[in-house]
N, CA, C and O of each residue as an XYZ file, in Angstrom:
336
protein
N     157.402     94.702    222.632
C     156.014     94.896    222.253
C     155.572     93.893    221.198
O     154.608     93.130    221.275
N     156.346     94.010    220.307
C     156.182     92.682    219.382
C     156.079     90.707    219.832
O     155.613     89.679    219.340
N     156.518     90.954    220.527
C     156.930     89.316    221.576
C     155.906     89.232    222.102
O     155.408     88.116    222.243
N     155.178     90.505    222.619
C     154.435     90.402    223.696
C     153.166     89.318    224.182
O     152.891     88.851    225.287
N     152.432     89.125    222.609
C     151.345     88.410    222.225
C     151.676     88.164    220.787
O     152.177     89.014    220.050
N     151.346     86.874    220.419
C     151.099     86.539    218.805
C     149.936     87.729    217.921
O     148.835     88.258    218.070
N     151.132     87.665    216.918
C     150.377     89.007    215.889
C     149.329     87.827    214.810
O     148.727     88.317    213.855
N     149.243     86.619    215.041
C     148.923     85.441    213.718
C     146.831     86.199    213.327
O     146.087     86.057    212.357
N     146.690     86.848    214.507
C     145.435     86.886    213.708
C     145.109     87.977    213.424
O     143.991     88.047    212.912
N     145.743     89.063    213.572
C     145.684     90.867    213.424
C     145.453     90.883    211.994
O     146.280     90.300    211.293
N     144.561     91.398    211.499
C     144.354     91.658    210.309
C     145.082     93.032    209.557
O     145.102     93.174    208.335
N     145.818     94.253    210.771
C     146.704     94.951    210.341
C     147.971     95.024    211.134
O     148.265     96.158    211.512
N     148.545     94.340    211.368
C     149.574     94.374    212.410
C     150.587     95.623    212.675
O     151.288     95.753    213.678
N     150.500     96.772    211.246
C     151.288     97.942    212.036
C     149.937     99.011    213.313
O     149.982     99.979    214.072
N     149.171     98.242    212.940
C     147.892     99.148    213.744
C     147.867     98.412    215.289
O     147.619     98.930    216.378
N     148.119     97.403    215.047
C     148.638     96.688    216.728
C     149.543     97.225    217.249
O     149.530     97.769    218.354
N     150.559     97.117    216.398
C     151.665     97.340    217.182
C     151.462     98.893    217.817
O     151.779     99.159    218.976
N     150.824     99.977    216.780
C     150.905    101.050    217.107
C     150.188    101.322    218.335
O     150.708    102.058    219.173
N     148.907    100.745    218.555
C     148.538    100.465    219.513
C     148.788    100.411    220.936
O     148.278    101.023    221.875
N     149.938     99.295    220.854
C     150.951     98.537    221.775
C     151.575     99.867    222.446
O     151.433    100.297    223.591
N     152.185    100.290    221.544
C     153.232    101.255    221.633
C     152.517    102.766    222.057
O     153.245    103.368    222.846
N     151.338    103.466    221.732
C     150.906    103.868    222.511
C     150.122    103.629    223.791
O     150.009    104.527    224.625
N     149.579    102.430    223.955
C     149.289    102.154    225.596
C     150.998    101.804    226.199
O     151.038    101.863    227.428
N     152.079    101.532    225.679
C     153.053    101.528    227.027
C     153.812    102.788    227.207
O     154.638    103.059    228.078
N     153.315    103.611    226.077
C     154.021    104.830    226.207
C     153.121    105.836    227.071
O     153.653    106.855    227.513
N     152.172    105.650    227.245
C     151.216    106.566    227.790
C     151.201    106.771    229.302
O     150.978    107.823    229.903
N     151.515    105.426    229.863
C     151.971    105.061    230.974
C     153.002    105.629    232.202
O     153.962    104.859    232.198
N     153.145    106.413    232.996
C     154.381    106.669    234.012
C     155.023    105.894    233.681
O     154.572    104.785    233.395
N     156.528    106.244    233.584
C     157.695    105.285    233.794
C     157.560    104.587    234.593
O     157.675    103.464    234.103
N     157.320    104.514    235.882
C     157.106    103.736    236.920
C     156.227    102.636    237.026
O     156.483    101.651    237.719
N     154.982    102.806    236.218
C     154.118    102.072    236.030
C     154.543    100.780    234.060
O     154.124     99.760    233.512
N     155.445    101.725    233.882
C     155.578    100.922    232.476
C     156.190     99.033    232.977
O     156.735     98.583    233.985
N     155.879     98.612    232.093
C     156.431     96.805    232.251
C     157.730     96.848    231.829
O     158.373     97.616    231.114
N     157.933     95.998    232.343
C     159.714     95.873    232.594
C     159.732     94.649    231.971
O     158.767     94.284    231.300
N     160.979     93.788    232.150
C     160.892     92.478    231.165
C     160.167     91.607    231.923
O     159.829     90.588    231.319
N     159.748     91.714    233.317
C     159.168     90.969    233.817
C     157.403     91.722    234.187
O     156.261     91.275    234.295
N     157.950     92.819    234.259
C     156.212     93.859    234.984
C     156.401     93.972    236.296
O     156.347     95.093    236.801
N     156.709     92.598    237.248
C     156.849     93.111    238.008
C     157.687     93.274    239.109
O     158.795     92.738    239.092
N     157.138     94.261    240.535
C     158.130     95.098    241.101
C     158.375     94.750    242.453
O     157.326     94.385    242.985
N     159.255     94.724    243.143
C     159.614     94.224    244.495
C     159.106     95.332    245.503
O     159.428     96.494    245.253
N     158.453     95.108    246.453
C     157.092     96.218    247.008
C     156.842     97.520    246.396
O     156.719     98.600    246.975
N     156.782     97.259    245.085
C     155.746     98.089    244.176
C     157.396     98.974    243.859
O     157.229    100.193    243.825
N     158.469     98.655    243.698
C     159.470     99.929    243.505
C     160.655     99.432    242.326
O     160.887    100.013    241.265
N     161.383     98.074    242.890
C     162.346     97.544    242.520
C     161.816     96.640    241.148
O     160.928     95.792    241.241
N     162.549     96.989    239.807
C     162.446     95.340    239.077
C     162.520     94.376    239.441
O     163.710     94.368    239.756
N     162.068     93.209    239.740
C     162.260     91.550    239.877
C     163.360     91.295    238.985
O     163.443     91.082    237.776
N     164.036     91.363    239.770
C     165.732     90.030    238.537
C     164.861     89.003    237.718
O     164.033     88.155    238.050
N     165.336     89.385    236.623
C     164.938     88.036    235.660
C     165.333     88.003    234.476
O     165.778     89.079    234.075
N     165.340     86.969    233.588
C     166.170     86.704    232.820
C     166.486     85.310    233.620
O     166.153     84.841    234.708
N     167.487     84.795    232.268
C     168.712     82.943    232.367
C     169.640     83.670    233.534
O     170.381     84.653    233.545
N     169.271     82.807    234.388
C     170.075     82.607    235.451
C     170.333     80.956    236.003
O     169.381     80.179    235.939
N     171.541     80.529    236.489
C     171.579     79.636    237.247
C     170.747     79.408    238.734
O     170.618     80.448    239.380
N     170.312     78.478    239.196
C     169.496     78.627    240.677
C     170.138     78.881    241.625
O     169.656     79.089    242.739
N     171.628     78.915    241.275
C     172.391     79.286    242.576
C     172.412     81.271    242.733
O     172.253     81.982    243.725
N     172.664     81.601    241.360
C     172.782     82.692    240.510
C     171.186     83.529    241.198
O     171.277     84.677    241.635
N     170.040     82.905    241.205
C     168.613     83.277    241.697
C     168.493     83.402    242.791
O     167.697     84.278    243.130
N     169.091     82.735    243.724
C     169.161     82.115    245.308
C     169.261     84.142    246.076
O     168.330     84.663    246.690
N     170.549     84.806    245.782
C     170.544     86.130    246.078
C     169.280     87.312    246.432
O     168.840     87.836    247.455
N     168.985     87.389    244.927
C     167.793     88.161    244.366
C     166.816     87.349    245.178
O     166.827     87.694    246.360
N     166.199     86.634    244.974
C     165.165     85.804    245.416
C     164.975     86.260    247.162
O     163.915     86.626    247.668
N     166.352     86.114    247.901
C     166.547     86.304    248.931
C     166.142     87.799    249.748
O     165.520     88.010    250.789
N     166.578     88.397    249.097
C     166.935     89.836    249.007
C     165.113     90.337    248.684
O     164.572     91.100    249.486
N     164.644     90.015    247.943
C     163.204     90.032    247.370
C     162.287     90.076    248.492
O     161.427     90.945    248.632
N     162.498     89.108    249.292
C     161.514     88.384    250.283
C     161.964     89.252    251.682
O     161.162     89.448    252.595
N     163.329     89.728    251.705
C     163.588     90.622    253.376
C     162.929     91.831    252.903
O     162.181     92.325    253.746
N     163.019     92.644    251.430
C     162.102     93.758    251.322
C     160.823     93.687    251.540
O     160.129     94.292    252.357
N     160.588     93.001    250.849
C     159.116     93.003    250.838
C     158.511     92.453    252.215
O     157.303     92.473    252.451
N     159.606     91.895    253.217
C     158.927     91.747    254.315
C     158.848     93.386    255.228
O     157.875     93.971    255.703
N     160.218     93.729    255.200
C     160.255     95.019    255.800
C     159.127     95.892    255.387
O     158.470     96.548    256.196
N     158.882     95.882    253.877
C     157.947     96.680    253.638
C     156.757     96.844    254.363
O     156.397     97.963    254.729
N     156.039     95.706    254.631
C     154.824     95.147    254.748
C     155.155     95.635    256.378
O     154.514     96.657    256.627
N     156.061     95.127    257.648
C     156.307     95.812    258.579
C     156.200     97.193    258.572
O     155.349     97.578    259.373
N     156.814     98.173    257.893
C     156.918     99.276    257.850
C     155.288    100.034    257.804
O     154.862    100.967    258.485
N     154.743     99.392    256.943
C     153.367     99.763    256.452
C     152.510     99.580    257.819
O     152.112    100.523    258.503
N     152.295     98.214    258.098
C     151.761     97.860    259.121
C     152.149     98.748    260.409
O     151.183     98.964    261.140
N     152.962     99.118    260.689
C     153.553     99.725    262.234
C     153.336    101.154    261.507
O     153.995    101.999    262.113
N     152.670    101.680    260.468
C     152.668    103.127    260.276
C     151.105    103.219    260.528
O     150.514    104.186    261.009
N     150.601    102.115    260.140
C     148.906    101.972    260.137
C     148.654    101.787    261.848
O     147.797    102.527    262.333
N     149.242    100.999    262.609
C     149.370    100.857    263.865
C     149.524    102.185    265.007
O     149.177    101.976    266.170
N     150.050    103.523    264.614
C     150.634    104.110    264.689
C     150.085    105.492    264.196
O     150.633    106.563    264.456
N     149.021    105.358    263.508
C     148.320    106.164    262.673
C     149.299    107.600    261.832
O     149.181    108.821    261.738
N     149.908    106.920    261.530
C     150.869    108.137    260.668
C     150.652    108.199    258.969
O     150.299    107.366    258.134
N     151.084    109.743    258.909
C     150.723    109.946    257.408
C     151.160    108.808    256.253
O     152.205    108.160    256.300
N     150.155    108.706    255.224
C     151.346    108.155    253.981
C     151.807    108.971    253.185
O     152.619    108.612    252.333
């Protein structure tokens, strides 16, 4: 929360932060930010963080067959007219 944005012009900075800290607390777990925010078809954290590109190559991989399935899945339920 502190990292998040520069505190250089807050004229009270424990009132930011408190701030901070109640909008991410207020939030569903599910909906809270992660180190990245965001989520692999709206569910999974995104890997991130120092990684090597070979080290990324996996995740990255893995990222792109969900989120394709997803988008299939969705589509052939809409096709199909079934509940969500």
């Amino acid at each position: 929360l502190v990292a998040r944005r520069p505190l250089d012009d807050a004229d009270d900075v424990g009132a930011v932060l408190i701030s901070r800290l109640h909008h991410e607390t207020s939030r569903p777990a599910w909906r809270r930010r992660g180190s990245g925010g965001e989520l692999i078809a709206g569910l999974i954290p995104v890997a991130t963080g120092p990684m090597s590109d070979d080290m990324a190559t996996a995740p990255t991989q893995r990222q792109s067959r969900i989120e394709s399935l997803a988008r299939t899945l969705a589509e052939t339920a809409i096709e199909h007219n079934e509940p969500g």
